[in-house]
N, C-alpha and C positions, 0 to 999 in steps of 0.2 A: 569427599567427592572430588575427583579429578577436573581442571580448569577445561577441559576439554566437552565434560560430558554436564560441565554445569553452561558451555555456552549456549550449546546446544537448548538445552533444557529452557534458559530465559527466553530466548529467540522462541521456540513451537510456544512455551506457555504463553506468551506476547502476541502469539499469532491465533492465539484459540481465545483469547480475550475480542480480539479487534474481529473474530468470526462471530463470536456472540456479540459483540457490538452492533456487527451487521441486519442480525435478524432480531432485534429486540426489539418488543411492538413502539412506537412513535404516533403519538397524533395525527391527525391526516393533514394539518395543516404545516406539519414540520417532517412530513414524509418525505417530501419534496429535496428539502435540504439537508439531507442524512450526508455525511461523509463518509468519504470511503476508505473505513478504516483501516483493512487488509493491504491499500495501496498505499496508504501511508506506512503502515508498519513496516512494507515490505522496503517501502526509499530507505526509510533508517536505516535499517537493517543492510539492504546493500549500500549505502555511503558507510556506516560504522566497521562493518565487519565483511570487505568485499570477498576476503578468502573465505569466506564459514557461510556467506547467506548470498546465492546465486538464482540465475534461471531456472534451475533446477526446483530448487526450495521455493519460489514464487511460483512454479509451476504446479506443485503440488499443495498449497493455500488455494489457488487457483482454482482445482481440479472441489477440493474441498467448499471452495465460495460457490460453484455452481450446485455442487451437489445439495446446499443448505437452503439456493434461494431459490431455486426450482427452475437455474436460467441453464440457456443450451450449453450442454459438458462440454466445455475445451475453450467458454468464449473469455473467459476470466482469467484463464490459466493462460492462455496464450498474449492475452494483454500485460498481465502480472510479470509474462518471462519478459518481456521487452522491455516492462517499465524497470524491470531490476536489472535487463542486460545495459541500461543506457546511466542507471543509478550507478553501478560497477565501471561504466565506462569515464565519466565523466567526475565519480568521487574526489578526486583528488585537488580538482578545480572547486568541488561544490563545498567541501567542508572548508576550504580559506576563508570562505566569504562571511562577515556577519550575517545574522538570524535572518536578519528582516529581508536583506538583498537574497540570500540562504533560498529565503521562502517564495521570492519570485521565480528564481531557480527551477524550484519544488511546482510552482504552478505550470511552469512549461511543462513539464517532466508530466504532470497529471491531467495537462491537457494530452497529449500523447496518447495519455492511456484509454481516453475518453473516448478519445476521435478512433483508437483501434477498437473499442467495443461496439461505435457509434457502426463503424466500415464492417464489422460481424452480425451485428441486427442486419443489414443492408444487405449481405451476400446469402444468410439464412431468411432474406424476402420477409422479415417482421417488420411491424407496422412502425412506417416512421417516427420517429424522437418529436414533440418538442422542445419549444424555450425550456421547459423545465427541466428537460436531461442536464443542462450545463449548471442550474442551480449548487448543484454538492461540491463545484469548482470553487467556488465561493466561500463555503464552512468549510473545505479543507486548506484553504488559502488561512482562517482564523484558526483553525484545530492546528496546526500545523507547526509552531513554534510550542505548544504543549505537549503533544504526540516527544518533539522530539528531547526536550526538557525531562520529562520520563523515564521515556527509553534509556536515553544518556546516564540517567539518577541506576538506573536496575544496570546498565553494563558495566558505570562505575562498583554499584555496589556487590556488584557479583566476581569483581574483575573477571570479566570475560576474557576468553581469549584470542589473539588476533589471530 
């Protein structure tokens, strides 16, 4: 198989894992703080590989995460393209830094994403957020050094390509 058609291939299969991540039943008491796994998948993917995984490709996860969670078509896609337009923008500053500062990084970045889904509920007039919408900031702040521990292990081992 060609490096080209296997990057491809790790990247969508990584992104239909972190799609069944999302709708996988959870307890109602850890409902709350489900991470957001699509958004994470999607940083990696744009810090590791800026030229192969774009707003485009977040756009279309996106378009996919709404269609599975039964939330309004284009408010995920649209958060998704920005979080990865600023993952691409920023890459080069974010991968220097160790994990741990890495992942503070990572929390700006997915607060971002939060507050552009938060400003979509808002102009589509849905019932306001609470304290709990910011919950899953939280579990991705801890997911978030494994997510990318993984992903890292499957690029290495697939040598992907840049």
């Amino acid at each position: 198989m060609n490096r080209w058609l296997q990057t491809y291939l790790g990247i969508w299969i990584s992104l239909i894992l972190a799609l069944g991540l999302t709708v996988i039943a959870l307890p109602q008491t850890l409902q709350y703080y489900r991470p957001d796994w699509v958004a994470l998948a999607s940083i990696y993917w744009s810090l590791a590989l800026p030229r192969r995984f774009g707003p485009g490709s977040a756009w279309i996860s996106g378009l996919l995460m709404d269609a599975l969670t039964g939330t309004l078509l284009g408010q995920h896609a649209l958060a998704l393209a920005v979080l990865s337009y600023l993952g691409i923008r920023f890459h080069q500053q974010i991968r220097l830094q160790p994990l741990w500062q890495q992942t503070l990084s990572i929390g700006i970045l997915l607060a971002i994403y939060r507050l552009l889904v938060l400003w979509i509920y808002g102009v589509a007039e849905q019932p306001p957020a609470t304290v709990a919408y910011w919950y899953p900031l939280m579990s991705d702040l801890l997911f978030w050094p494994i997510i990318y521990l993984l992903l890292r292990g499957l690029r290495r081992g697939l040598k992907m390509a840049q």
